[in-house]
C-alpha distance (Angstrom), angle and dihedral (degrees) to the residues before:
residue distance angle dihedral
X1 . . .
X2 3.84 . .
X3 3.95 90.3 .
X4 3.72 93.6 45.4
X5 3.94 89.7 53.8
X6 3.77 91.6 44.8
X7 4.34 81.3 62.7
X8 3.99 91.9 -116.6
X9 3.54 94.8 122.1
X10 4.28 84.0 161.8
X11 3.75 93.5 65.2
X12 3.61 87.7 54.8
X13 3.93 97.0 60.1
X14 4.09 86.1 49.1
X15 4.45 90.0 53.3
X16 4.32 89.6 48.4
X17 3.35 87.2 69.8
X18 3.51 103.5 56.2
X19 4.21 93.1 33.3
X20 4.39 81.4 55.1
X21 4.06 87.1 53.8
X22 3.58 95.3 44.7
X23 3.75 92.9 50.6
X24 3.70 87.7 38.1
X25 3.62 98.7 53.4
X26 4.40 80.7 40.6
X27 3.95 90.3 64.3
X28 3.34 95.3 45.5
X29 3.89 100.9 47.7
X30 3.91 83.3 47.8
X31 4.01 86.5 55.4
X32 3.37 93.2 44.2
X33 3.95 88.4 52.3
X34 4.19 89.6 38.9
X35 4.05 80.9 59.4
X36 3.54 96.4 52.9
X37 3.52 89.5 45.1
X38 3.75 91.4 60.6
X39 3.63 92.5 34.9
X40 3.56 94.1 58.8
X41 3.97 90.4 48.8
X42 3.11 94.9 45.3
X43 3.88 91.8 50.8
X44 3.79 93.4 44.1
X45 4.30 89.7 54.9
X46 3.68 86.1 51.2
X47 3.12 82.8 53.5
X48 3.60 98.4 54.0
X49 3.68 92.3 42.6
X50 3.78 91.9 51.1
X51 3.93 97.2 51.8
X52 3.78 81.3 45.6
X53 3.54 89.7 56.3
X54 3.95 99.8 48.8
X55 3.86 85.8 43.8
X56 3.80 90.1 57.3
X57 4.54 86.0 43.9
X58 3.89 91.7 50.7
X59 4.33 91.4 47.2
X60 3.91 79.9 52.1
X61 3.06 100.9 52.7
X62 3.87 98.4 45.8
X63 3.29 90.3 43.3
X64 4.02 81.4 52.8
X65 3.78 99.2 51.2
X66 3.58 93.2 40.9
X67 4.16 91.5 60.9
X68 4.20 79.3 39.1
X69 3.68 86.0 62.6
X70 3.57 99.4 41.2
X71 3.30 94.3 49.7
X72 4.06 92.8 48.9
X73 4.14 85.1 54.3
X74 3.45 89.4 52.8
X75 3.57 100.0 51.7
X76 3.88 95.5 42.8
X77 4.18 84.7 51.2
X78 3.38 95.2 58.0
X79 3.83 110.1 103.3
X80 3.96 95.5 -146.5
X81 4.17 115.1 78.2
X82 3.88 104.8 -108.8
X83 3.93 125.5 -171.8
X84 3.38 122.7 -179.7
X85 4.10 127.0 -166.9
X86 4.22 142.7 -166.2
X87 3.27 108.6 -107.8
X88 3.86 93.9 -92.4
X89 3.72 88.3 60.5
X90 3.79 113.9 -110.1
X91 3.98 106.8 135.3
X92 3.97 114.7 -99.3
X93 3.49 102.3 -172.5
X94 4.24 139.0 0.9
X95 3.36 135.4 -157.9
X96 3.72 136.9 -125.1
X97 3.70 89.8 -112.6
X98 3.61 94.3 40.5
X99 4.02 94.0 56.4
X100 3.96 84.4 53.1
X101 3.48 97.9 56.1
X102 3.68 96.1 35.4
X103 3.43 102.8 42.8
X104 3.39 97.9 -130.8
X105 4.10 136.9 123.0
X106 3.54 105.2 -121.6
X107 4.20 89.2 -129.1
X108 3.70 88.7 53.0
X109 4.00 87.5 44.3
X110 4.00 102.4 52.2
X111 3.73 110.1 82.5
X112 3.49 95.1 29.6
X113 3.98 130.7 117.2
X114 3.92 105.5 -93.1
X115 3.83 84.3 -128.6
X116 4.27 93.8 51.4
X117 4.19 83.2 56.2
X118 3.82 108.2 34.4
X119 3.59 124.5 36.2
X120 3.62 121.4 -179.1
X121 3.79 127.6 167.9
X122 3.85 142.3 179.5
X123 4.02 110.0 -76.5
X124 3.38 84.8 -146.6
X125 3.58 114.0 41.1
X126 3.88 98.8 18.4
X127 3.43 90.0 -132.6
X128 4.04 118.6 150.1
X129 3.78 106.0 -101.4
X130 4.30 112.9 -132.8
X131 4.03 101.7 -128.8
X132 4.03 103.0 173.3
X133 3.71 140.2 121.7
X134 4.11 88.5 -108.1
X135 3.63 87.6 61.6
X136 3.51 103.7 55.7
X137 3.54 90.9 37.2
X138 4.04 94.3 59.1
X139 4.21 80.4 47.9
X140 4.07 93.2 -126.1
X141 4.47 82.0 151.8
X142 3.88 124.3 17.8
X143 4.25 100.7 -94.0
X144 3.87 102.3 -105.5
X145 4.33 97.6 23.5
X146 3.97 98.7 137.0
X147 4.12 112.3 -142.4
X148 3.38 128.0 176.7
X149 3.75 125.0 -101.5
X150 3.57 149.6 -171.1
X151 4.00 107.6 -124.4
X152 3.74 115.1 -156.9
X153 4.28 108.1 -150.6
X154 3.71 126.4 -135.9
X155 3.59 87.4 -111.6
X156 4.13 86.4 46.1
X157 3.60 95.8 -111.0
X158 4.09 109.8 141.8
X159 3.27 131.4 -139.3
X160 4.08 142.9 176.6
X161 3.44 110.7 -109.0
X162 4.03 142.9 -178.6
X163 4.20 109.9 -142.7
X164 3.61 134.9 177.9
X165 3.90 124.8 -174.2
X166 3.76 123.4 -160.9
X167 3.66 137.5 166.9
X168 3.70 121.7 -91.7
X169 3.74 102.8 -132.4
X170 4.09 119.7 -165.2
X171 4.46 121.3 -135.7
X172 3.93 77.2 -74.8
X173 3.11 106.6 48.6
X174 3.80 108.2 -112.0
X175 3.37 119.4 135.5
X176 3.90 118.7 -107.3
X177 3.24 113.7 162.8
X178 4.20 141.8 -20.4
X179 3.73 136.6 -95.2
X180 3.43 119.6 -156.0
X181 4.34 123.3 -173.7
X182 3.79 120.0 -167.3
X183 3.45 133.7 176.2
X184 4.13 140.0 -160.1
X185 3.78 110.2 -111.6
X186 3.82 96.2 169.8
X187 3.95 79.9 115.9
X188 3.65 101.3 43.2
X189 4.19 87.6 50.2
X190 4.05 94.1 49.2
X191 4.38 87.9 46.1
X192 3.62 85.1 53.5
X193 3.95 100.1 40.4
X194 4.17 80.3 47.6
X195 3.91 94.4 58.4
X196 3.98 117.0 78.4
């Protein structure tokens, strides 16, 4: 205004220029800053969502270990000796029970062959009974039938036993492993040998 009123309507044309950069540059500093701005929000919900998120992960797995546990006492309370494999047959887990009539530590027990831990064979014939996913799956003996056995200890000590095999199916239903229950019947035989 000062250089239009001073009649030097030239010298304004040459200052436009430099008042359009300065606003220019202006705008796009405060677009730049509008970015950040959003940015930064954007970051901070992400934020939010992701500590949400890990909250939500940590419940689940407490929750997770917690059912882990209870399910570990429930096994080890159980008075018959369960084992149960991956479907290639080394042992996942043992029972209380199982250890005692096995003779074997359950850490020295998981991640060995089922046959290495628990050997069962025919009373009768003394021959080595199969107890292994591929078995019940080519249906040689109804999954779950209970026989009696002969199991051979760790320590070789024998003993009479009942056992029953089954498939250990996942939420599915496919088969991933095998759980096997046995108990001592060295009692049961002598109360029966004792009655006429």
């Amino acid at each position: 205004a000062a250089v239009l009123e001073r009649a030097e309507p030239w010298l304004a044309l040459l200052m436009v220029a430099p008042v359009y950069l300065s606003y220019r540059t202006y705008r796009i500093f405060l677009g730049r800053i509008e970015d950040e701005q959003r940015h930064r929000l954007e970051t901070q919900k992400l934020h939010g969502e992701a500590i949400t998120a890990l909250t939500q992960v940590r419940r689940a797995e407490a929750a997770l270990a917690r059912e882990k546990e209870r399910l570990a006492v429930t096994l080890r309370s159980i008075g018959d000796g369960v084992i149960t494999t991956h479907l290639h047959g080394t042992i996942d887990s043992i029972n209380n029970v199982a250890e005692a009539l096995t003779k074997w530590d359950r850490h020295d027990a998981v991640g060995q062959p089922l046959g290495a831990v628990f050997q069962s064979f025919d009373p009768d014939t003394r021959d080595r009974l199969d107890i292994s996913v591929d078995r019940l799956r080519r249906n040689e003996e109804a999954p779950g039938l209970a026989r009696s056995a002969l199991l051979i200890a760790r320590d070789l000590t024998e003993r009479p036993i009942d056992q029953i095999s089954a498939p250990l199916p996942d939420a599915t239903g496919r088969t991933i492993g095998l759980v096997i229950a046995f108990r001592d019947i060295t009692e049961t035989l002598k109360i029966q040998e004792v009655r006429p």
